[in-house]
C-alpha angles and dihedrals in degrees: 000000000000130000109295104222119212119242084242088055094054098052100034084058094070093046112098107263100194120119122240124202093250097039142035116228097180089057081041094064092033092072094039091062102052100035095044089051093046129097092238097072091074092066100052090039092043096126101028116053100236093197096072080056106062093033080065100057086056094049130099124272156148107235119200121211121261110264116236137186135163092047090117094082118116081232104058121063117198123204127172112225090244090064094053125134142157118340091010100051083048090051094050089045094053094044100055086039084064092059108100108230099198098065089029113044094146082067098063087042086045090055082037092065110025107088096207136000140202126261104197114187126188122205106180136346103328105210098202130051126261097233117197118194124195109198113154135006131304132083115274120200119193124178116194118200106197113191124220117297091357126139137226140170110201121194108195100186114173114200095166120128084173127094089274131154129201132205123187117176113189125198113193121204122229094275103009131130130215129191116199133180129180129195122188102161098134111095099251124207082224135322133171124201138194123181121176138187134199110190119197121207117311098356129120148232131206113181116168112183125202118175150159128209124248138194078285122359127176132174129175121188122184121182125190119199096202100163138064106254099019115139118185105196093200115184136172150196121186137168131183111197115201126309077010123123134203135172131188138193127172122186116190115179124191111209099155130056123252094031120153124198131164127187120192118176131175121191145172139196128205138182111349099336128140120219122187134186143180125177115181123184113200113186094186118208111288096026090120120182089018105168113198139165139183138199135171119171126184143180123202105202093176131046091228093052114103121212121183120188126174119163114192136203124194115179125183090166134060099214100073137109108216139159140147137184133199128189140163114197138148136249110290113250102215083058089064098033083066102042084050095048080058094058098256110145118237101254089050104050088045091063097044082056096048088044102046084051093044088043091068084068107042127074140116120063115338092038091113096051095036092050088050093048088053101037084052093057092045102054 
């Protein structure tokens, strides 16, 4: 009887297994190996085959190059990871050797596949936004380096209907600020995301989501509050319109006292779509006086709509304030009783009432073309 071969064998073979200064591939594949052959997996991937996905990353494509502006800003320096040397290629090692593998295995497939990446380095208080743009397929790694008591605003727009995968990695001096909007409302193939966060003492953390299913959606966010006085405001707004999948999780750990972070979602599901959420709060030993808060809202407006919702809370430590709420409900019918007493047709008072519920989580840049994109696929 010959050597039975794993289905993550199979497909890992066909990855490019060359190192890279900044990567190895060898410890890449390594983990691959060993996390996408283990029982656990199936827990972390229980809603979203993960097998579609790295049968993606093997398969045949054209990729097109990440899209960036605002680079120009005396400010901001720019450095492709090929060009790395010295200090730079040590902070973009020990960036990506901070990723943990095990929860996050698209991430070595991501650094696998993608044959270059973007340092992005801030140096004061940067007036105009860094603006990435995803338009085609491919994996895109960006790491961002933001100085002490530096600023950035960051718009993360996808436009992709292609098999595509994004990484943002996000350092955040002791005092800075950074402002971060993302933006996923085109109907991908597939496309996994991972965006992560490590917050030094006193800065802060704006992150606003907007996204769409697609025929397989993913995105994972981890946020790591290092530093005494750091506080992440994380908010969403999602909808899956019919045969359309999404699924969310969002990791905030507290590591620091004093440490505040807040996480407010809406969400709605229509036709036959599947949403999926999952919000953890870790308030790790010695993160005295964490304040943290979660909370995740949907609306099914379809029986054959799925919503699954699971906040988590993990506490090593007494001195915290901590709390988080989770429901899935439907439109109330005296409010449109009373839209449609007022001869509003049916349609029409329904997506008043979405978009009222999606609009207490929308604001900042993008509110106007966010809210269009939703209000279209209600009416």
């Amino acid at each position: 009887m010959g050597h039975r071969v794993s289905y993550p064998q199979v497909v890992l073979e066909r990855l490019p297994a060359a190192d890279k200064p900044w990567f190895s591939a060898k410890a890449g594949l390594g983990r691959l190996n060993t996390v996408l052959a283990s029982k656990s997996i199936r827990e972390t991937w229980k809603y979203t085959p993960i097998k579609s996905f790295v049968e993606g990353f093997a398969a045949p494509k054209s990729a097109t190059p990440l899209v960036a502006s605002g680079l120009d800003q005396p400010e901001i320096e720019a450095i492709q990871f090929a060009a790395l040397e010295g200090p730079d290629l040590d902070l973009v090692r020990r960036c990506l050797e901070s990723v943990d593998g095990v929860r996050y295995p698209m991430a070595d497939l991501t650094m696998l596949d993608a044959p270059g990446g973007l340092l992005v380095k801030v140096t004061g208080r940067a007036q105009a936004p860094l603006t990435l743009r995803t338009i085609g397929a491919g994996s895109h790694p960006v790491i961002i380096d933001v100085a002490p008591e530096a600023s950035l605003n960051i718009v993360e727009e996808s436009e992709a209907q292609d098999f595509n995968t994004q990484f943002v990695y996000v350092r955040v001096g002791a005092g800075a600020r950074v402002d971060h909007v993302r933006c996923a409302l085109q109907v991908p193939a597939m496309q996994w995301s991972l965006l992560m966060a490590e917050l030094d003492s006193d800065s802060a953390y704006e992150l606003q989501q907007y996204q769409v299913g697609g025929h397989r959606r993913r995105t994972d966010c981890h946020f790591m509050l290092a530093g005494q006085g750091a506080r992440a405001d994380i908010t969403g707004a999602f909808l899956t319109e019919d045969s359309c999948h999404l699924d969310q999780q969002v990791i905030v750990e507290h590591k620091a006292p004093n440490t505040v972070s807040r996480q407010k979602f809406h969400g709605i599901a229509t036709g036959k779509s599947r949403a999926v959420f999952n919000g953890r709060i870790h308030i790790h030993h010695g993160a005295d006086g964490s304040d943290a808060l979660l909370t995740n809202r949907n609306l099914s407006l379809n029986p054959g709509a799925e919503i699954n919702t699971k906040p988590e809370l993990e506490i090593y430590t007494d001195d915290v304030r901590c709390a988080h709420g989770a429901t899935v409900g439907q439109l109330s019918e005296d409010s449109l009783f009373y839209l449609r007493s007022r001869g509003m047709n049916d349609a029409a008072a329904r997506a008043i009432l979405c978009n009222g519920f999606l609009r207490e989580c929308i604001s900042g840049p993008m509110a106007e073309k966010v809210t269009e994109r939703f209000t279209a696929a209600l009416l």
